[in-house]
DOTORGU-50123 format. One line per field, with one value per residue (C-alpha): residue number from 1; residue in three letters; chain; x, y, z. Coordinates in steps of 0.5 Angstrom, whole numbers. Example, Ala and Ser with C-alpha at 12.3 -4.5 7.8 and 13.67 -1.06 7.14 Angstrom:
seq = (1|2) .
type = (ala|ser) .
mol = (A|A) .
c1 = (25|27) .
c2 = (-9|-2) .
c3 = (16|14) .
# end
This chain:
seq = (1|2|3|4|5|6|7|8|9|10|11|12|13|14|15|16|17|18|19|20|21|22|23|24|25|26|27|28|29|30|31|32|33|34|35|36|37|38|39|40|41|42|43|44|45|46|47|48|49|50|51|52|53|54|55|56|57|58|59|60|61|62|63|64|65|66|67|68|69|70|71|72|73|74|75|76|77|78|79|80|81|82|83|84|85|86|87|88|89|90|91|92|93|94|95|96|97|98|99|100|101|102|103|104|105|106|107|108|109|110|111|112|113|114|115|116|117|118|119|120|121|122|123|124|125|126|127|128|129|130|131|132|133|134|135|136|137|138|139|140|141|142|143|144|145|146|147|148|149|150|151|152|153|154|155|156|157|158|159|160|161|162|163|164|165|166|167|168|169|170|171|172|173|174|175|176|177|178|179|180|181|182|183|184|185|186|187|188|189|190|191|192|193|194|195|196|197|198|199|200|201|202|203|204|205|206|207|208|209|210|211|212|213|214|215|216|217|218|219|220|221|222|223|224|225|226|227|228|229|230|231|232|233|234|235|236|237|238|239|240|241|242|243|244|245|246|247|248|249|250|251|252|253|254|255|256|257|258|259|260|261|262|263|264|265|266|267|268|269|270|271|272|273|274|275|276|277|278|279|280|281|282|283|284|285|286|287|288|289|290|291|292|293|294|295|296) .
type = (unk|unk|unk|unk|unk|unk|unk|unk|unk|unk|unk|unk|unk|unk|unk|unk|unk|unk|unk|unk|unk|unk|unk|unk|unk|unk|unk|unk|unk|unk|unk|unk|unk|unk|unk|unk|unk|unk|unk|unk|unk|unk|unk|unk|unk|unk|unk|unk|unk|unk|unk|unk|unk|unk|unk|unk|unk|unk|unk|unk|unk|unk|unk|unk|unk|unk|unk|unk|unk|unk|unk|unk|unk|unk|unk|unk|unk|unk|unk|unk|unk|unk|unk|unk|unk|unk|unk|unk|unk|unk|unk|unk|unk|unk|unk|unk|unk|unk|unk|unk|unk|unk|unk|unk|unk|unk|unk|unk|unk|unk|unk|unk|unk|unk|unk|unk|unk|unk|unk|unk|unk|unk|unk|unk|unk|unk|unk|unk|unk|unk|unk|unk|unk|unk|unk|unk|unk|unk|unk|unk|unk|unk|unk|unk|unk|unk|unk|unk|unk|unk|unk|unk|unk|unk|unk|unk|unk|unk|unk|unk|unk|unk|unk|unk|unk|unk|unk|unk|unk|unk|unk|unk|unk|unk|unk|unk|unk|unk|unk|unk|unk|unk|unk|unk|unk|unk|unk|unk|unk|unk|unk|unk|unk|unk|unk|unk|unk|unk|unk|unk|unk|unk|unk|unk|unk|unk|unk|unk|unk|unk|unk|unk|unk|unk|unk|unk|unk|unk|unk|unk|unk|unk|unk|unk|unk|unk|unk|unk|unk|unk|unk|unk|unk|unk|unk|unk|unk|unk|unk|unk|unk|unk|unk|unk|unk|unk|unk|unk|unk|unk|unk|unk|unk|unk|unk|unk|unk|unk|unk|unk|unk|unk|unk|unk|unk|unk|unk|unk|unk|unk|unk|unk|unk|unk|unk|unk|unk|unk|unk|unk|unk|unk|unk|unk|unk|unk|unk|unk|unk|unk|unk|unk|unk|unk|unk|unk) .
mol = (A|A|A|A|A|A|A|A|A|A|A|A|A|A|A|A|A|A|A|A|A|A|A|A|A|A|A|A|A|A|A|A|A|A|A|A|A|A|A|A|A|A|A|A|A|A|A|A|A|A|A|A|A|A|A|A|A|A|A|A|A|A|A|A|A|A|A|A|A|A|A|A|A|A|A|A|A|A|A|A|A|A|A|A|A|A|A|A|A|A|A|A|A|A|A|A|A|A|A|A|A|A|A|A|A|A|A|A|A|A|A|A|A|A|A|A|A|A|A|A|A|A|A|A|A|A|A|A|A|A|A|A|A|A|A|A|A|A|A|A|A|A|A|A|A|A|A|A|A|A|A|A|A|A|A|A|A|A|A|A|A|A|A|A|A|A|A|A|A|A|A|A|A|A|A|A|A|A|A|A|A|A|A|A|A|A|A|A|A|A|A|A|A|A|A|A|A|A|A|A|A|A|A|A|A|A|A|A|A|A|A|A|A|A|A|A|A|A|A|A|A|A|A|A|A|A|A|A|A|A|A|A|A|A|A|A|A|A|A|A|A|A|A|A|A|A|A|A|A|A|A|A|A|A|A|A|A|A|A|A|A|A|A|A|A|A|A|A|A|A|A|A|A|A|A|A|A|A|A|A|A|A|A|A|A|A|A|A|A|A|A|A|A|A|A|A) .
c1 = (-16|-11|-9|-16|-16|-10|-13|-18|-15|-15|-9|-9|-5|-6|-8|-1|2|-4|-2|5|3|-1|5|10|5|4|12|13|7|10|16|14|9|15|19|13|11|19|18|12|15|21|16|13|19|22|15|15|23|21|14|20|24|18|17|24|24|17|20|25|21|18|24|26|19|20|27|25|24|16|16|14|8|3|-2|-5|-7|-4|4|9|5|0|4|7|1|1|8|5|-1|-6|-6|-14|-14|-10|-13|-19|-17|-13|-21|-25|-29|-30|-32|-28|-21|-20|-26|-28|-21|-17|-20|-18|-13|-6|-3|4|4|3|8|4|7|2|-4|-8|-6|-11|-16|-17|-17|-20|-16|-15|-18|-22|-25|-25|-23|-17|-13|-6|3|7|13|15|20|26|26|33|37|33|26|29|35|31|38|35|31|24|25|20|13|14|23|28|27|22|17|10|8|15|17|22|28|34|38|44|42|44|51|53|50|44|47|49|42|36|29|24|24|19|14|8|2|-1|-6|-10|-10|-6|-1|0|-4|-2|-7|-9|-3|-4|3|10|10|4|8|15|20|28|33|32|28|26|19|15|12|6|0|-5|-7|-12|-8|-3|4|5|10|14|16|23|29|26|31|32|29|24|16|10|3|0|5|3|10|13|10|15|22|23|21|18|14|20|24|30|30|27|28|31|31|36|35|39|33|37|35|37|36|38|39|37|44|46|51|49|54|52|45|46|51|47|40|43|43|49|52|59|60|67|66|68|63|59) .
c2 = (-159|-157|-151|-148|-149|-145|-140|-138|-138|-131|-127|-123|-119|-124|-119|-119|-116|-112|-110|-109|-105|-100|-99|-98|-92|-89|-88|-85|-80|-79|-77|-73|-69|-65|-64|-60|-56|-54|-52|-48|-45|-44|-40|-36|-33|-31|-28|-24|-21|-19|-15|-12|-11|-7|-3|0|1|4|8|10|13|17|20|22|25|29|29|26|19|18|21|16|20|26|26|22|18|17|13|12|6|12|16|9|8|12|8|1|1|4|11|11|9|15|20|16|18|25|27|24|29|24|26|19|20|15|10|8|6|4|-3|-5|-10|-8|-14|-10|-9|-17|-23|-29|-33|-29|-32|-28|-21|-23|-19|-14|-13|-9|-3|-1|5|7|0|1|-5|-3|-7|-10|-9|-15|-9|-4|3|2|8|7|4|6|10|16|16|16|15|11|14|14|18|17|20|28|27|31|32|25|27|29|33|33|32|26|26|26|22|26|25|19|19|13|10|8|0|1|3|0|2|-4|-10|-15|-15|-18|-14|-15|-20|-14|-9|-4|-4|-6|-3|1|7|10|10|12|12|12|4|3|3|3|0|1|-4|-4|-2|-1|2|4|3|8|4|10|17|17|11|8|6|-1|-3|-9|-11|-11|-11|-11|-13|-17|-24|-29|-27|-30|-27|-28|-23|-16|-14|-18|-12|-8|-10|-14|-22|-26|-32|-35|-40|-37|-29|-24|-20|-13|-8|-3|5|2|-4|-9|-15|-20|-25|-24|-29|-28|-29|-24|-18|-14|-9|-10|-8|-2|0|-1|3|9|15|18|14|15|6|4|-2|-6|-5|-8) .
c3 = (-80|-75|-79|-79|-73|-72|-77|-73|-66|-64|-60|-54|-49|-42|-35|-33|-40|-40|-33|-35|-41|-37|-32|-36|-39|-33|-31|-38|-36|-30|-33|-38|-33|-30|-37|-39|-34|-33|-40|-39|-33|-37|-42|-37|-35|-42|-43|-37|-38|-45|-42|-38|-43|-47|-41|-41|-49|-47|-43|-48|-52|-48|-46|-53|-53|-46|-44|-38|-35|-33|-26|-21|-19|-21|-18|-12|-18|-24|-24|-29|-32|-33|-38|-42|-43|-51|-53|-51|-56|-50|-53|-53|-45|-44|-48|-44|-38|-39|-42|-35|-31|-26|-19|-17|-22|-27|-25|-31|-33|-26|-26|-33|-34|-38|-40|-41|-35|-32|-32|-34|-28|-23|-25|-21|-23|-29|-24|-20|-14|-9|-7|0|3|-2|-5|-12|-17|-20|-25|-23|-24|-23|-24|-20|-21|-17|-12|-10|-4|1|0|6|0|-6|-9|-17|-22|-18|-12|-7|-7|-6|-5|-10|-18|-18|-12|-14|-18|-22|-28|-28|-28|-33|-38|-36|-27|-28|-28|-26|-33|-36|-37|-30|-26|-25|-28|-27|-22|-20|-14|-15|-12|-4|-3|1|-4|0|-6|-13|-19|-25|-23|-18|-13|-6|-5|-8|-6|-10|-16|-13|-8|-5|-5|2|7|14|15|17|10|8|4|4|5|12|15|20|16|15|21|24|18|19|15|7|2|-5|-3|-3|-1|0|-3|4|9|8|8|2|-1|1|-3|-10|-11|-16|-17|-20|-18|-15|-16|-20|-27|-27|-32|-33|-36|-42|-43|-41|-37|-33|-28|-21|-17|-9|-6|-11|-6|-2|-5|-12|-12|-7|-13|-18|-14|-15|-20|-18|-13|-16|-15|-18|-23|-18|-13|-19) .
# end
């Protein structure tokens, strides 16, 4: 009798080893939390240097193709991502574009969203945003040319708008005016687009800073053409920014932690931490700087 009794005796988890159960779930999630979205940081930062790397590969084939690097800008409008359209797989966008009669340049396709051109860290570069001046939507770049050291100078491989062989209506410049070595000069950097508007899309460019910034600068930074220059900025250099302060827009940085991506002419990319020298982006700025090995 007392073995049916046993038999049919039911077991179960008491409050407190239920309770016990649940905490130590609760810390295992609470450390597996961290890991996962390091890891998926981790994964938007590779993703966003190898759409880097595709933009200096593309600018690769249209130098073979034309003898020139993609010039900084055209037209009022149209800036280097324009003329990589074809080699990125948007050559119908192009022809689209080239082929527009519009009394309003590009406005069937400036508000489009080009992935090649976006990192995926900037979840809201996925949207247009509201050009200013103008009004128009147009799509956004988390990635810009790389003037030189100084915007004045125009020392890199994107002079500013209407400065030297880069400026507007140009052509672009050459393999051979780089003379300090493709593996030794930016191309690429990162700079994500201006809250306000004022700067940052792949098309329709009001100004050289729209697709391009200087290593370093001191203003006042011009944001459109009819309107007063973007002034009491300072000292803009390689560091961290914040989308809400317009004058982030002027210099190089990143939503990752610690620095940005860079690509070189030769489409190399590296990691650039924000403590990096001075000296060493100055030297690697410029086309023609003459910078010894060791300036680097």
């Amino acid at each position: 009798m007392q073995n049916a009794k046993r038999a049919k005796r039911r077991f179960a988890f008491t409050v407190i080893e239920l309770l016990v159960c649940i905490g130590i779930v609760c810390v295992l999630t609470a450390m597996l939390f961290p890991a996962i979205a390091a890891a998926r940081s981790s994964a938007r930062k590779s993703y966003c240097s190898i759409r880097l790397r595709e933009l200096a590969l593309a600018t690769t084939v249209y130098e073979s193709a034309n003898k020139r690097i993609p010039p900084n800008l055209t037209s009022v409008y149209n800036q280097w991502q324009f003329h990589l359209l074809p080699h990125l797989e948007h050559q119908s966008i192009y022809s689209g574009i080239v082929s527009e009669v519009d009394i309003y340049p590009q406005s069937a396709y400036a508000w489009m969203t080009i992935p090649s051109f976006l990192c995926p860290e900037n979840a809201d570069s996925e949207f247009p945003m509201r050009q200013y001046v103008t009004y128009f939507l147009v799509g956004k770049s988390d990635y810009v040319g790389i003037v030189g050291t100084t915007s004045e100078l125009s020392d890199g491989v994107f002079p500013a708008y209407g400065k030297g062989v880069g400026g507007v209506h140009s052509k672009g410049i050459r393999y051979s005016d780089v003379v300090d070595g493709l593996s030794n000069t930016l191309l690429f950097g990162e700079r994500p687009p201006s809250k306000e508007g004022t700067v940052g899309s792949w098309l329709r460019g009001l100004t050289h800073m729209n697709a391009t910034v200087a290593v370093f600068d001191q203003g006042p930074f011009p944001i459109g053409q009819g309107t007063e220059p973007m002034m009491g900025c300072g000292e803009q250099k390689f560091q961290l920014g914040d989308l809400s302060n317009p004058c982030s827009a002027s210099h190089n940085w990143s939503l990752h932690a610690g620095g940005a991506h860079f690509a070189m002419v030769d489409g190399a990319v590296s990691f650039f931490s924000y403590s990096v020298e001075e000296r060493v982006l100055r030297a690697l700025a410029t086309r023609s700087g003459g910078e010894t090995d060791s300036d680097r």
